[in-house]
C-alpha positions as MATLAB code, in Angstrom:
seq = 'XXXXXXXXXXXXXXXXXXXXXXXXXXXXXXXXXXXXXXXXXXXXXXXXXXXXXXXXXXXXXXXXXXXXXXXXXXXXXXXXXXXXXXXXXXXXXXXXXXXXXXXXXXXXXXXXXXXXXXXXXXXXXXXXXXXXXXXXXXXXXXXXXXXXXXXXXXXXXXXXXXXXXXXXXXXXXXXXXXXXXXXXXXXXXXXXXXXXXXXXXXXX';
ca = [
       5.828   -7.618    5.766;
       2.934  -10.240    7.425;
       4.621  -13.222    6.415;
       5.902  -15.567    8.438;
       8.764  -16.365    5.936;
      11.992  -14.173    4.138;
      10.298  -12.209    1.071;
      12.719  -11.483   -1.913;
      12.409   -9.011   -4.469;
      14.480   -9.949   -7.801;
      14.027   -9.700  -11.461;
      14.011  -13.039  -13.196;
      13.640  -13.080  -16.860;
      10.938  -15.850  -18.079;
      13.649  -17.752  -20.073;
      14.988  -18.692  -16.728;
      12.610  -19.493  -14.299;
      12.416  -23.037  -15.115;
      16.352  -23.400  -14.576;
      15.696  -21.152  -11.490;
      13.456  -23.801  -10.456;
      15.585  -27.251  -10.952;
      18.358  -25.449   -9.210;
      16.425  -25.438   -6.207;
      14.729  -28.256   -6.394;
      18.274  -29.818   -6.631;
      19.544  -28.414   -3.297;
      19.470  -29.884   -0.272;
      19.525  -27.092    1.972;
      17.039  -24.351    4.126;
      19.612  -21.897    4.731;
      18.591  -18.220    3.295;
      22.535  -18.053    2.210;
      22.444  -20.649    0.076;
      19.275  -20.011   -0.992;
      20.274  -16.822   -1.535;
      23.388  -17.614   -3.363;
      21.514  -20.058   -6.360;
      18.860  -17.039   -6.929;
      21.527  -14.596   -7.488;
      22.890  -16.694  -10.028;
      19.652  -16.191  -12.384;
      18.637  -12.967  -11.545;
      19.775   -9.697  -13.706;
      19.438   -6.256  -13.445;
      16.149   -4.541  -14.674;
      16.605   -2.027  -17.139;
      15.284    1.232  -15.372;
      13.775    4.541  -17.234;
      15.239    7.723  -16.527;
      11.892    8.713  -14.945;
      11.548    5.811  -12.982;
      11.060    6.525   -9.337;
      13.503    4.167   -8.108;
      16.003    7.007   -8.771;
      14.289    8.979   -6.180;
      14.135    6.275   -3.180;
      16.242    8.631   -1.057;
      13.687   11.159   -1.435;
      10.742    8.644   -1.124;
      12.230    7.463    2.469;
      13.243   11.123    3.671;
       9.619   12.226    2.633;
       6.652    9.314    3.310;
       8.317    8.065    6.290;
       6.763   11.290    8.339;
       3.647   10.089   10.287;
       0.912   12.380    8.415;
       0.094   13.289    4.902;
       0.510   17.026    6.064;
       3.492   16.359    7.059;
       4.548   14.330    3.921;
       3.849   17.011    1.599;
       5.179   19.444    3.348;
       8.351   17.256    3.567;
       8.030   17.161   -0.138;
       7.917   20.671   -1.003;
      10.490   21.366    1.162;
      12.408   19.054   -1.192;
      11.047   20.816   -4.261;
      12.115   23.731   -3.370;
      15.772   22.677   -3.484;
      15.967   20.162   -6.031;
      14.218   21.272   -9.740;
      12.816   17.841  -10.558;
       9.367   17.114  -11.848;
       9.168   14.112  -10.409;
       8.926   15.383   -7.216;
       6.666   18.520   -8.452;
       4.189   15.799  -10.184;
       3.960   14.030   -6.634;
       2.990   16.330   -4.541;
       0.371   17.827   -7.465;
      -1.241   14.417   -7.498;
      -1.698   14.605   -3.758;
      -3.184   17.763   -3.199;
      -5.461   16.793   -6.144;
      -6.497   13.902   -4.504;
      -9.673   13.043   -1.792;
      -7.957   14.162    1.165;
     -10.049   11.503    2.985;
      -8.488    8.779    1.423;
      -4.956    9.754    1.166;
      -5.846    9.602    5.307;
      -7.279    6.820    5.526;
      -4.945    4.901    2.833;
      -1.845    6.389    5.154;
      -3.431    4.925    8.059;
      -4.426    1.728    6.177;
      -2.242   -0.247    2.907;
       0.784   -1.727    4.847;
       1.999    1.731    6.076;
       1.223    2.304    9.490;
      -1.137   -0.357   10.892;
      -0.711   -2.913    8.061;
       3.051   -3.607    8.624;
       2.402   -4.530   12.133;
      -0.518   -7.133   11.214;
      -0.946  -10.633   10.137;
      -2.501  -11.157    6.809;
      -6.382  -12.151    8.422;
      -5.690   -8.730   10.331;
      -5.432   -6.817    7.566;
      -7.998   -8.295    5.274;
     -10.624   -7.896    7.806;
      -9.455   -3.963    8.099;
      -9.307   -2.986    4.512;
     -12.826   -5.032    4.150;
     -14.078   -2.938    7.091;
     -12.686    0.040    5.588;
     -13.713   -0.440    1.801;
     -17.905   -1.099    3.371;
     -17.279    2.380    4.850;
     -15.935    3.971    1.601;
     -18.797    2.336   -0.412;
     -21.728    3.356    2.321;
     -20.718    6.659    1.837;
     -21.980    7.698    5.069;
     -18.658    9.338    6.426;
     -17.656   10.581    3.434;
     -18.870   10.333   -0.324;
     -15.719   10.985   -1.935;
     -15.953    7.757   -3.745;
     -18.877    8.348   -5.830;
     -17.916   11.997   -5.942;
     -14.918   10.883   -7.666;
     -16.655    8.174   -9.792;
     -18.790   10.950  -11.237;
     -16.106   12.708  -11.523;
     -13.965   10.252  -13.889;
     -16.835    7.993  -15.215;
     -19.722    9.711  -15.407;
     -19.645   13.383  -16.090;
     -15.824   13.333  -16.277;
     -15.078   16.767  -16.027;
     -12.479   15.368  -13.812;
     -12.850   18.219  -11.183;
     -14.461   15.885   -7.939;
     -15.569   18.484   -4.985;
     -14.371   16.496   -2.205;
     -16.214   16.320    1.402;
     -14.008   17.325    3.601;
     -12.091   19.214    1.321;
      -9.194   19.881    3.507;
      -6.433   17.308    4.979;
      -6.520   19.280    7.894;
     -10.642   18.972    8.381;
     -10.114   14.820    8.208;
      -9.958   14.415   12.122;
      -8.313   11.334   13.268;
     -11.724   10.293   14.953;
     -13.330   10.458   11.649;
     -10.323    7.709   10.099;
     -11.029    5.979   13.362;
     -14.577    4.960   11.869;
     -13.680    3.617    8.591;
     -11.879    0.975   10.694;
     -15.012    0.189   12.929;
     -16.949   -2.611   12.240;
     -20.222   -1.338   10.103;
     -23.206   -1.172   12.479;
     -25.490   -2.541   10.332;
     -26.833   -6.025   10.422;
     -27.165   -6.274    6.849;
     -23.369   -5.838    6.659;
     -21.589   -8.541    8.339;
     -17.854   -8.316    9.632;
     -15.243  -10.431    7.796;
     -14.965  -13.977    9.111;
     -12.110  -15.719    7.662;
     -12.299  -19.828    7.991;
     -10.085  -21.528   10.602;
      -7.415  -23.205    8.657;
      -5.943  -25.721   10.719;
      -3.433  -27.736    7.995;
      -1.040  -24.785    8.335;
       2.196  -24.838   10.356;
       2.294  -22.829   13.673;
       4.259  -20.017   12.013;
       1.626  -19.285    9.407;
      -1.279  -19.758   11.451;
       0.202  -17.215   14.210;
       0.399  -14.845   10.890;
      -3.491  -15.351   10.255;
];
């Protein structure tokens, strides 16, 4: 995660959150444990659907922790083959049916390769580099391919350009993390924010 500070994930019904809140406000303390230790108190245990994918997170981690999308759906069929579940079955249909291009790019991009490694400013000014590519259309045109697609004729059947993963070269990702050359299209220039502490600032 790009944050400076300890993230939790916890589900807190609305009924509590103000208590939640007074109990630390009460505390005197920094330490994560304790911290840690009044949270736990108000926190419960979501209800989750048979379907939900949190049931699968083994097979999430074996699978889209391989370092291309090739690889992750072959990782996943592998896994379909051996386990008769149509959760896994739906996943990998969704994939192929998707713009090739983008499930690239996205892999490269959303806080799965690069992103995890980068402050926040980092990645904003990479997924606003990359979303002027995608809506240029000059590398590819999936985007308004798949807007006619869904929107306007919606016969929901998009002809992707390429229409292959393996004809997305990694040179052609490269570019949709290049700044655009075009004048009219300025690079991302976040403020200088200089009221932050040293931790957050490194972050940005």
């Amino acid at each position: 995660m790009p944050f400076g500070c300890c993230c939790l994930l916890v589900f807190l019904g609305y009924q509590r959150l103000s208590s939640l809140e007074e109990a630390l406000c009460k505390i005197d303390s920094s330490d994560p444990t304790v911290i840690s230790e009044i949270i736990d108190k108000y926190t419960q245990q979501p209800y989750l659907k048979d379907h939900s994918a949190y049931h699968r997170m083994d097979v999430i981690d074996k699978c889209f922790s391989r370092r291309t999308v090739e690889e992750i759906l072959s990782s996943l069929e592998r896994v379909g083959i051996d386990e008769a579940d149509a959760w896994i079955s739906d996943t990998v249909q969704t994939l192929k049916k998707a713009s090739p291009t983008s499930l690239k790019i996205s892999l490269r991009s959303v806080c799965i390769r690069e992103g995890r490694l980068q402050g926040v400013g980092q990645c904003l000014v990479r997924e606003y580099r990359m979303v002027c590519h995608v809506m240029r259309g000059e590398i590819s045109k999936d985007f308004l391919e798949g807007c006619r697609a869904i929107l306007l004729d919606k016969d929901k059947n998009p002809k992707w350009q390429p229409s292959k993963l393996e004809l997305v070269s990694d040179s052609m990702v490269d570019r949709y993390f290049s700044p655009v050359n075009d004048e009219e299209w300025e690079d991302l220039k976040l403020p200088a924010r200089f009221n932050l502490p040293a931790s957050a600032i490194a972050k940005l």
